[in-house]
C-alpha positions as CSV (number, residue, x, y, z in Angstrom):
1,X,23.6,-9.4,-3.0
2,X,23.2,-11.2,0.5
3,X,20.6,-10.5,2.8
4,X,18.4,-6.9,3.4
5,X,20.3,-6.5,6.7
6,X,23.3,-7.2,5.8
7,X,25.7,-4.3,5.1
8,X,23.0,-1.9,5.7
9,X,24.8,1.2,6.6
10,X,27.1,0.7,3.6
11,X,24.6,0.5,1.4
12,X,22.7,3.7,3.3
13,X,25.9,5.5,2.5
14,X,26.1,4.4,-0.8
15,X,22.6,5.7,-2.0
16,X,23.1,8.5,0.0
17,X,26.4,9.7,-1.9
18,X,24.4,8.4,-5.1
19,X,21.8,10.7,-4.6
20,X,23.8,13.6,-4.0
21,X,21.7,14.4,-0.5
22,X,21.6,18.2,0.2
23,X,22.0,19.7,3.6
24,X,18.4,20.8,3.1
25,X,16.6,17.2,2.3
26,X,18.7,15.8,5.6
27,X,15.8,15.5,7.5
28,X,13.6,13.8,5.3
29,X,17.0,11.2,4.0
30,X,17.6,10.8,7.8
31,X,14.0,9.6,8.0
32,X,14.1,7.4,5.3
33,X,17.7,5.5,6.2
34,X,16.4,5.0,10.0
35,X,13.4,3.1,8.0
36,X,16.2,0.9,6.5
37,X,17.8,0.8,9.5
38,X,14.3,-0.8,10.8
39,X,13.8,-2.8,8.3
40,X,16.7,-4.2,8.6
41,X,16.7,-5.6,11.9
42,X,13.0,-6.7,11.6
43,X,14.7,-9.2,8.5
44,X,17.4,-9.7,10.9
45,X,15.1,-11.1,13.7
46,X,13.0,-12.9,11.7
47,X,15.8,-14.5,10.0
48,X,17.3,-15.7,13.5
49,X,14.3,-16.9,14.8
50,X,14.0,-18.8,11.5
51,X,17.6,-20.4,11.4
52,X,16.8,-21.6,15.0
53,X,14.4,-23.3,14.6
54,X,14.0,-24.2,11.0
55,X,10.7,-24.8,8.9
56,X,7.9,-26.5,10.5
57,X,7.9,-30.3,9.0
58,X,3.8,-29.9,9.2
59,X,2.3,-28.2,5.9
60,X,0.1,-26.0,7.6
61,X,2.7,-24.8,9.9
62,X,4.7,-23.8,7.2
63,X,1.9,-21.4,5.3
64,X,2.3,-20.2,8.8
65,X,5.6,-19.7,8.7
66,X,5.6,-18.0,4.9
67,X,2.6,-15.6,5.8
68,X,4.4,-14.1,8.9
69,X,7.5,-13.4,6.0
70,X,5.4,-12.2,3.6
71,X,3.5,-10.4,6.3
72,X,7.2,-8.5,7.9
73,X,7.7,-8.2,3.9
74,X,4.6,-6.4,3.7
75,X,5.1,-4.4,6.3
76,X,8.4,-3.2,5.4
77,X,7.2,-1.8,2.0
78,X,4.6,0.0,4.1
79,X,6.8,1.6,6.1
80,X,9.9,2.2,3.3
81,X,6.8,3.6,0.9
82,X,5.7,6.0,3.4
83,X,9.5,7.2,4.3
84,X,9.7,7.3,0.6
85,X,7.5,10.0,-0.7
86,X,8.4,12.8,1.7
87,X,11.6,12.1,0.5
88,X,10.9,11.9,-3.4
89,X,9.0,14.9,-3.2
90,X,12.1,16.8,-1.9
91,X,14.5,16.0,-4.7
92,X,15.4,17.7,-7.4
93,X,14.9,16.1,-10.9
94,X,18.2,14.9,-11.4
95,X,18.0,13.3,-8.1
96,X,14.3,11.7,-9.3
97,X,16.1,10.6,-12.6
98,X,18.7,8.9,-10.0
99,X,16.4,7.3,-8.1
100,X,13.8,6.0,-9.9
101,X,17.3,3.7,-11.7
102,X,18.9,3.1,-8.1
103,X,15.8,1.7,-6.7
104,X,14.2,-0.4,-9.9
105,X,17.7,-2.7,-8.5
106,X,17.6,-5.1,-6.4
107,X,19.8,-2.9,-4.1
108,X,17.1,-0.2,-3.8
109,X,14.3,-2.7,-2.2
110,X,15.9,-3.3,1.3
């Protein structure tokens, strides 16, 4: 799979075609895929800042270091959760049907 930022606009495109986005649900889609745009570039940052400088050696450091993930995690969810109902709501049932498969996969929970 890779990372949640990487590819991102390939897979935007990809559950975009999947879900067979009208014209009319555009503006709630295009709020929804600049959330995953966001998302992915807070993963991105936190990533880089990880990679440079590593995990902390001390314990206590490093339940630091897991609560800020689990804490961007968090706030991701938040964010991808709110984007998501307005944009549930405007589907149609096929799409629903759709979406509740694409997004139980690992490739729905960017």
């Amino acid at each position: 799979m890779g990372l949640p930022f990487e590819h991102v606009e390939g897979r935007i495109a990809f559950l975009k075609a999947e879900l067979k986005i009208t014209d009319a649900q555009a503006p709630q889609w295009n709020t929804f895929a600049d959330t995953l745009r966001s998302n992915a570039k807070a993963y991105q940052a936190m990533h880089e800042q990880m990679a440079k400088g590593g995990m902390p050696s001390a314990w206590p450091d490093r339940l630091a270091a897991q609560q800020k993930v689990l804490a961007t995690r968090l706030d991701a969810v938040k964010a991808l959760e709110a984007a998501a109902k307005p944009l549930y709501a405007a589907l149609t049932d096929e799409q629903k049907r759709v979406a509740d498969q694409l997004f139980a996969s690992p490739m729905g929970m960017m």
